[in-house]
C-alpha positions as CSV (number, residue, x, y, z in Angstrom):
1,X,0.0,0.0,0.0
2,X,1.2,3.4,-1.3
3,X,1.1,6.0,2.0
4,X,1.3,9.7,1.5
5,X,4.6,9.6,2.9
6,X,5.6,7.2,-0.4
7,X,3.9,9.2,-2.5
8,X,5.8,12.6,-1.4
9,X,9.0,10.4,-1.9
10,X,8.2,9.5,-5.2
11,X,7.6,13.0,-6.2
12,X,10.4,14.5,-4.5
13,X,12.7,12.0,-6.5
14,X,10.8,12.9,-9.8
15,X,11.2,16.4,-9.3
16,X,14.7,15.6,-8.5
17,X,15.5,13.7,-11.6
18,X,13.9,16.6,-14.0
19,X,15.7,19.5,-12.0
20,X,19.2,17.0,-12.4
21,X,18.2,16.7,-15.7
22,X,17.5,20.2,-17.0
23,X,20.6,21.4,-15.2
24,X,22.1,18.7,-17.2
25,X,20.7,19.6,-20.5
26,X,21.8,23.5,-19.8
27,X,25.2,22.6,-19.5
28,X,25.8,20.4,-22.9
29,X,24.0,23.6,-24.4
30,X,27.1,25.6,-23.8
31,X,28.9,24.0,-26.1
32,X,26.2,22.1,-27.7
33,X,23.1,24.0,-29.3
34,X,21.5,21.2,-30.9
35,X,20.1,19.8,-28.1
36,X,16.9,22.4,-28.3
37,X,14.5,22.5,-25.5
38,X,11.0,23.9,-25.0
39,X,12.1,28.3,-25.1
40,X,13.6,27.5,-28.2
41,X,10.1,27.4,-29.7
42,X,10.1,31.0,-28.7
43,X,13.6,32.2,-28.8
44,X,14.6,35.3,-28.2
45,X,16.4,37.5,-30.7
46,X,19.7,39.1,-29.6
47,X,19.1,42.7,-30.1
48,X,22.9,43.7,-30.8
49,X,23.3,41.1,-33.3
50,X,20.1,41.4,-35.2
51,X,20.8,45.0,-35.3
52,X,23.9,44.0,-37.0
53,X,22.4,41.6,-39.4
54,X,19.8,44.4,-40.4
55,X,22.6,46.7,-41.3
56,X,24.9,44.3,-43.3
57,X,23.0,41.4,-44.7
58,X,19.0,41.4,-44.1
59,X,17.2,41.4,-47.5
60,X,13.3,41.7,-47.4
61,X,12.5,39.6,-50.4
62,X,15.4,37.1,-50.1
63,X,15.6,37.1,-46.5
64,X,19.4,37.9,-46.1
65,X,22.2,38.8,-49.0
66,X,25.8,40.8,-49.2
67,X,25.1,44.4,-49.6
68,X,27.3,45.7,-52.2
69,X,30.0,48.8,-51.2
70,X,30.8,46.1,-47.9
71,X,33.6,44.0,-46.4
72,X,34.5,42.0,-44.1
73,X,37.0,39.4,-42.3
74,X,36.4,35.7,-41.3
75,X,38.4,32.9,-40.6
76,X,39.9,30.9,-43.6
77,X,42.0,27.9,-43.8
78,X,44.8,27.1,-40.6
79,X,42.6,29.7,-39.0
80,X,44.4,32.5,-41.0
81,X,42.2,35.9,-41.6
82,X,40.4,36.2,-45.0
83,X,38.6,39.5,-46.3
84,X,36.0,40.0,-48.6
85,X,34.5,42.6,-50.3
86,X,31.8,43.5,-52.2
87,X,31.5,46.1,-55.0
88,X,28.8,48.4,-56.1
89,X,26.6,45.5,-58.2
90,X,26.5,43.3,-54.7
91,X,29.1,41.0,-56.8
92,X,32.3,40.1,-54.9
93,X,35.5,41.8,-56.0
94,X,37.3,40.2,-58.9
95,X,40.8,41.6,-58.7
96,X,42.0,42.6,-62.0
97,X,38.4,42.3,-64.0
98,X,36.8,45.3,-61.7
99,X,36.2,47.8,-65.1
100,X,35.5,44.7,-67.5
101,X,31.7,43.5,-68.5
102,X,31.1,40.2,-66.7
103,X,30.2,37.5,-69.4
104,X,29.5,34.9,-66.8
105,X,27.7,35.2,-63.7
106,X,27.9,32.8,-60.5
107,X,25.0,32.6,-58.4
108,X,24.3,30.0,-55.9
109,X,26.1,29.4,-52.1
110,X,28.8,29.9,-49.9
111,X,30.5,27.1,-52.5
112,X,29.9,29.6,-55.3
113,X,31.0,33.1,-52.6
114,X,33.9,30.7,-52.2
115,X,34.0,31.5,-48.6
116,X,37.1,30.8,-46.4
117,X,38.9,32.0,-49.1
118,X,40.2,35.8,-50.0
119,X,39.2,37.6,-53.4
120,X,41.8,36.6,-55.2
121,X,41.5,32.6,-54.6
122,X,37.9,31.7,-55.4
123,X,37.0,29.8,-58.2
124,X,35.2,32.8,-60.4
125,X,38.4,34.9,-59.9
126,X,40.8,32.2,-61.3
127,X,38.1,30.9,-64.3
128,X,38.4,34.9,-65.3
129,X,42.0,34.3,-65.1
130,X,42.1,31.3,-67.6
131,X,39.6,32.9,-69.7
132,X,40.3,36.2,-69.8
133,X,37.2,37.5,-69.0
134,X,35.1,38.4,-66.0
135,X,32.9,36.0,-63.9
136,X,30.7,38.0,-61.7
137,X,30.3,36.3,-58.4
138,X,27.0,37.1,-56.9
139,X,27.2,34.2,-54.3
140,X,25.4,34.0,-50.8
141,X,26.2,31.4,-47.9
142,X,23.7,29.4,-47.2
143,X,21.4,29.7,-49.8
144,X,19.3,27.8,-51.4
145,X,18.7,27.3,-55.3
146,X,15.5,29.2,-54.7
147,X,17.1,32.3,-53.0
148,X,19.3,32.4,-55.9
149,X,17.2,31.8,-58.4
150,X,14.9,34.7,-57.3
151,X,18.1,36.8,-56.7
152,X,19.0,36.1,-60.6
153,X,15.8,36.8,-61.6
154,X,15.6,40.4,-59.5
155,X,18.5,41.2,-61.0
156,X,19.9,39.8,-64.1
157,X,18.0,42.5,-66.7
158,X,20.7,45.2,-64.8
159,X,23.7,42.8,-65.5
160,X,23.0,40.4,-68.0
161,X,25.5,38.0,-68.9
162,X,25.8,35.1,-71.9
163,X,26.2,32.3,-69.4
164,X,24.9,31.7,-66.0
165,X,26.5,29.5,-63.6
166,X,24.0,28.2,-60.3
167,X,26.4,26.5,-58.3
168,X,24.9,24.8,-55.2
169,X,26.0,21.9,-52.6
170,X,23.4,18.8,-52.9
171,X,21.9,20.2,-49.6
172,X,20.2,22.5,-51.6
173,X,17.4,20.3,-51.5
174,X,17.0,20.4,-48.0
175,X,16.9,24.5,-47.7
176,X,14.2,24.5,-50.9
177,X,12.1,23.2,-48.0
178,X,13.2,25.5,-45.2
179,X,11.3,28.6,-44.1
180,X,12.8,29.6,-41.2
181,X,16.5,27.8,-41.4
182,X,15.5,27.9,-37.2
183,X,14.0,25.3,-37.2
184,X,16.4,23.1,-39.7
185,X,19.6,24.8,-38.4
186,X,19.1,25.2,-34.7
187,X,19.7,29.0,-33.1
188,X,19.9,30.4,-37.0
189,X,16.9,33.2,-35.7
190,X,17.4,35.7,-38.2
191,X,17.3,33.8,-41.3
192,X,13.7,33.7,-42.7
193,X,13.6,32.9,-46.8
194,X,11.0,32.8,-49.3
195,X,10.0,29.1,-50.3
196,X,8.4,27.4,-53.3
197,X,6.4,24.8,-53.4
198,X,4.6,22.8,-55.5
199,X,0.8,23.0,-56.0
200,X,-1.2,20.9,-59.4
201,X,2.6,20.5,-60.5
202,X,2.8,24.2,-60.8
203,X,5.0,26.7,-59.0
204,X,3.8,28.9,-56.5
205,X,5.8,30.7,-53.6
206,X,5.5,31.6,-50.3
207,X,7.1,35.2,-50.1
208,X,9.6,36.1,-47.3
209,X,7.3,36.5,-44.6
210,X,8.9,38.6,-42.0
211,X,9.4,41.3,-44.8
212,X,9.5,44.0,-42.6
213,X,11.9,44.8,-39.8
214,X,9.0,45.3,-37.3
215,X,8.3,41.7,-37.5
216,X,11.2,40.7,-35.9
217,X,9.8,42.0,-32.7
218,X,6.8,39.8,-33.2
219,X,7.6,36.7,-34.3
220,X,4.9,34.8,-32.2
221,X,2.3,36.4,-34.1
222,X,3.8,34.4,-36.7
223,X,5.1,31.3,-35.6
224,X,2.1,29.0,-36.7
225,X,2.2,30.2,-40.1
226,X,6.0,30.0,-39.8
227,X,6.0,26.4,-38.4
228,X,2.6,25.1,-41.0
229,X,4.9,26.5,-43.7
230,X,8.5,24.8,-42.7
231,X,8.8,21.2,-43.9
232,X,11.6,20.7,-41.1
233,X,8.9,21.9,-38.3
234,X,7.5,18.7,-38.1
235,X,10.0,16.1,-39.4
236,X,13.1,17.7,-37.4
237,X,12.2,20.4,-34.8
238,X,9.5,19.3,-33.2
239,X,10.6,15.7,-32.7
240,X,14.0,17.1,-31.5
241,X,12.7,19.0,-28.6
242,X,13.3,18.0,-25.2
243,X,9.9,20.0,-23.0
244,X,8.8,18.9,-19.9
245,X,9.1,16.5,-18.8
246,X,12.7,16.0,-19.8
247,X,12.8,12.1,-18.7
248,X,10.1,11.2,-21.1
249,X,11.0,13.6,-23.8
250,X,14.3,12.2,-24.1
251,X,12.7,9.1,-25.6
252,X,10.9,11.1,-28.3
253,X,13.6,10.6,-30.8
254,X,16.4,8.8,-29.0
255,X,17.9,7.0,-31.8
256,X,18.9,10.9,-32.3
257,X,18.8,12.2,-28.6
258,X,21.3,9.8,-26.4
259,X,23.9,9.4,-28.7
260,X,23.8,13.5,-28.9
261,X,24.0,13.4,-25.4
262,X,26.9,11.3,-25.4
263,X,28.9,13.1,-27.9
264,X,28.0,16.4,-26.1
265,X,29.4,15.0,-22.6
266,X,32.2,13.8,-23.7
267,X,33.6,17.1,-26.0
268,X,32.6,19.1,-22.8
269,X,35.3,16.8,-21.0
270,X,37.4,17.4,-23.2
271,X,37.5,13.9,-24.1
272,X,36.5,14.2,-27.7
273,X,36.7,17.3,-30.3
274,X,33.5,18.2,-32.4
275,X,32.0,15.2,-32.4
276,X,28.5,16.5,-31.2
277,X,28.8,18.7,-34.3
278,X,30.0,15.7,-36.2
279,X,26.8,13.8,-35.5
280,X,24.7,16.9,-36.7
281,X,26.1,17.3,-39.6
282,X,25.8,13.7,-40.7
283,X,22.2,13.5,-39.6
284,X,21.7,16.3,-42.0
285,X,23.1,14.7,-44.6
286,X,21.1,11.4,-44.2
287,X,18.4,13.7,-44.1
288,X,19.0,15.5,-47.4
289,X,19.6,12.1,-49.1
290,X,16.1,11.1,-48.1
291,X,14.6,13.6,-49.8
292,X,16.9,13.3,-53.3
293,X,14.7,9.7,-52.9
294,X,10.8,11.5,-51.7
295,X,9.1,11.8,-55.5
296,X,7.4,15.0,-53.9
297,X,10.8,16.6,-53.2
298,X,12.4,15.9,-56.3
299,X,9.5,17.4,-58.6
300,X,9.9,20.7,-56.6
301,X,13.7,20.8,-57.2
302,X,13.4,19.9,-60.9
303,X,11.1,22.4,-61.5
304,X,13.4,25.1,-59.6
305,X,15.8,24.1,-62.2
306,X,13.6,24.4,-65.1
307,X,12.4,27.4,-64.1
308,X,16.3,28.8,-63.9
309,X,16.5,27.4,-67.5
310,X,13.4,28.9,-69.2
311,X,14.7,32.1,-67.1
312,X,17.8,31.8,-69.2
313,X,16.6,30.7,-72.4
314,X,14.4,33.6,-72.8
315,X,17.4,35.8,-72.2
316,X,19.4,34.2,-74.5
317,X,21.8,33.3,-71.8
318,X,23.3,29.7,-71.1
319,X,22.1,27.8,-68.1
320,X,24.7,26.1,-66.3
321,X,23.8,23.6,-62.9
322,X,26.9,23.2,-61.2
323,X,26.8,20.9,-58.1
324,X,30.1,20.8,-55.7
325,X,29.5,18.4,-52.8
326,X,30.3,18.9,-49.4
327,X,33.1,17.1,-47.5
328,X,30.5,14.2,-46.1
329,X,28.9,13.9,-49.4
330,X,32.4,12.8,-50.6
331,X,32.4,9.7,-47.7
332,X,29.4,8.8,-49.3
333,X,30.0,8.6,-53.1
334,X,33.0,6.9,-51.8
335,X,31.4,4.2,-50.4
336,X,28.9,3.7,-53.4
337,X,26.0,6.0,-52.9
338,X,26.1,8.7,-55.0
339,X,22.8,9.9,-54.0
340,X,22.0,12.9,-56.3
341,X,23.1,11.6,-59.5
342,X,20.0,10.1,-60.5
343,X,18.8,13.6,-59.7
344,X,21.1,15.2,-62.0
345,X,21.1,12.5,-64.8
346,X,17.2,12.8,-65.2
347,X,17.5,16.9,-66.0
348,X,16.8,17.5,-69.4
349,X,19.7,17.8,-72.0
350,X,19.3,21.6,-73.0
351,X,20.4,22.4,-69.0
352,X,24.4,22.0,-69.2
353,X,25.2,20.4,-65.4
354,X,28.4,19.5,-64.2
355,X,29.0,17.1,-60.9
356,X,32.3,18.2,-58.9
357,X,32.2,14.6,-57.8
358,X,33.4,13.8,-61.0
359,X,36.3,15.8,-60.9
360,X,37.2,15.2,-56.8
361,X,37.0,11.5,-57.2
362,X,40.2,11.5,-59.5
363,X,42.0,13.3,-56.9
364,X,44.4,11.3,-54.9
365,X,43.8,13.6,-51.8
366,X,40.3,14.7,-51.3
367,X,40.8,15.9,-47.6
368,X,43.3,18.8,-48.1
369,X,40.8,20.2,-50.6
370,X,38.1,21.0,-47.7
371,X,40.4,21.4,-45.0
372,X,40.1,24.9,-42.9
């Protein structure tokens, strides 16, 4: 028989375990933001950064972009500084070609920005060296082909060019779906995005809807619409979050949850480097190759594509798809699955795309090629 003495016990220790728990939880979070608990449906914007982010990259169509006559410093390769800067067209400088006409324009990622590296090292800067002409690099990190598709399409009547080049990483396909990269990349608050989607096999999009800079100071009037209109909402975020209470949340996705834990723990000991990171990142990918395999998700990203092709055509510019994989895509090809070539193979023949897979696996060193 259960006494109210046993009963108090019982709660007591409950209580206990939660309060353990959530201290727990707060300290992997120091160093480990992907374990996302219950305020992190409403998270609070830093006000100093956003400011920031206002100033230099907000964008109320595309959701964020380089603002041309800017610069800036990050950290490259060995940890050595780096600077950027962008001219008056928002196109990255392109030492040597600054006065000449572009004839080819990059669009796409950070891949196509060529971050980490300085001007003078990116991949635009040294094809205008062995053609002689200049590739406009109009490249924003973390993208997606339909940010810079819509960026092309803004602006491409002001600086046309003869050949357009959309170079992407395969997880393209997982920010086509993304609305609010919050909820996909965890603590990424400021970066809302416009999205297509895909309705009676026709395109139709979802414009950037925190358009305004008063917004950000009510994003919970928003946040159903945000979360209805964000494929990750229900298929990462919400299964992700440890609420109340923590003991039983933890087995809401624990084939995810414990080994995060684990890998958490030990980096904060010290015993282990990045490897919660690590785990992220590959759980993205496994997530991205899912969708290069969902018939639903394929459509939408071939029509993106055809859509940049028609834009082209009718413009009588050549459409170029250029896809450069990412460091854990390579482990994958590697060991047989090249999962978005079957993508690529099935685009139609008048769209020219070339696979930087090709061209890495002939490499005898891969590593030293995406090495910081």
């Amino acid at each position: 028989m259960i006494t109210t003495s046993h009963f108090l016990i019982i709660v007591i220790a409950l209580i206990t375990i939660e309060c353990a728990l959530a201290i727990f939880i707060l300290w992997l979070r120091q160093s480990c933001p992907w374990l996302i608990i219950g305020r992190d449906e409403h998270p609070k914007l830093d006000k100093r950064g956003l400011s920031s982010f206002i100033k230099h990259g907000w964008d109320s169509e595309l959701g964020w972009i380089r603002k041309p006559n800017t610069s800036g410093i990050e950290k490259g390769r060995h940890n050595v500084d780096i600077s950027y800067q962008i001219d008056a067209s928002g196109a990255r400088l392109n030492p040597g070609f600054e006065n000449q006409k572009p004839e080819i324009l990059a669009y796409g990622d950070s891949y196509a920005f060529a971050r980490q590296v300085n001007d003078n090292e990116t991949w635009p800067h040294y094809m205008s060296q062995s053609l002689g002409i200049n590739v406009a690099n109009y490249g924003v990190g973390n993208y997606g082909f339909d940010q810079a598709l819509l960026r092309l399409e803004r602006e491409f009547d002001n600086r046309p060019a003869s050949i357009v080049v959309m170079c992407v990483v395969p997880e393209t396909m997982s920010r086509i779906h993304a609305y609010w990269k919050h909820y996909s990349e965890y603590g990424n608050t400021f970066a809302f995005k416009p999205r297509f989607e895909l309705v009676n096999n026709d395109l139709t999009i979802r414009p950037n809807l925190i358009e305004h800079v008063s917004k950000f100071e009510a994003l919970d009037d928003f946040r159903l619409e945000l979360a209805a209109a964000d494929y990750f909402y229900k298929a990462k975020f919400k299964r992700d979050i440890l609420t109340f209470p923590i003991s039983l949340s933890l087995f809401r996705n624990p084939e995810r949850t414990f080994p995060l834990i684990w890998s958490a723990f030990t980096d904060r000991l010290g015993l282990t480097r990045d490897k919660a990171f690590i785990r992220v990142m590959r759980r993205n990918i496994d997530m991205n190759r899912a969708l290069y395999r969902t018939p639903e998700s394929v459509a939408l990203f071939k029509s993106l594509v055809l859509r940049f092709a028609d834009f082209c055509k009718q413009r009588n510019a050549a459409p170029v798809l250029l896809m450069i994989p990412q460091r854990m895509d390579i482990e994958h090809i590697v060991q047989g699955d090249h999962y978005y070539k079957d993508f690529l193979q099935a685009l139609p023949k008048h769209i020219t795309v070339a696979d930087a897979a090709d061209t890495l696996m002939n490499e005898p060193e891969v590593d030293p090629l995406y090495q910081r």
